[in-house]
C-alpha positions, 0 to 999 in steps of 0.5 A: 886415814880413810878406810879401805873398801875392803875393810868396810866389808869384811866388818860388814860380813863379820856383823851379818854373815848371811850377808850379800855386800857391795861396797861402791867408792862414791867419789874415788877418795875412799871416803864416802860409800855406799854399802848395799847390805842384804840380809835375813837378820833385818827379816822383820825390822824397819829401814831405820832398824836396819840401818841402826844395826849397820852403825852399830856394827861400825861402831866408832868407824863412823864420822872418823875413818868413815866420813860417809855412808849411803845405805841400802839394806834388804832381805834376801829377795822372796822374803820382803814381804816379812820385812817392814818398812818402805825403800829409801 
């Protein structure tokens, strides 16, 4: 059963509660997303860190209700220069 956009981001808001999220349904079947996570808890760590950090709070989600995640992970804007790591 996939996994309701809803859901992805309240486990997202739980992990990271300063977070800005926004969850978009890529191809309409509730299956593949992007999530673009904005937060000072990736103050400081690189790209792969931060993405890392989302898996981790997805845990198991991964591959099974949730086939597919594009990611896009920032800190609050005005502290990018705290941050490490380019864009992708």
């Amino acid at each position: 059963m996939p996994m309701a956009a809803q859901e992805l981001e309240r486990l997202l808001k739980e992990a990271f509660p300063d977070a800005v999220v926004v969850i978009e349904d890529l191809a309409g079947d509730g299956d593949h997303y992007r999530a673009t996570v904005i937060s000072r808890a990736f103050r400081g760590k690189s790209r792969v860190q931060q993405h890392q950090m989302v898996y981790r709070a997805l845990g198991a989600r991964m591959g099974g209700e949730l086939h597919a995640l594009a990611l896009v992970t920032k800190v609050p804007e005005g502290e990018e220069s705290q941050s490490k790591g380019s864009a992708s």
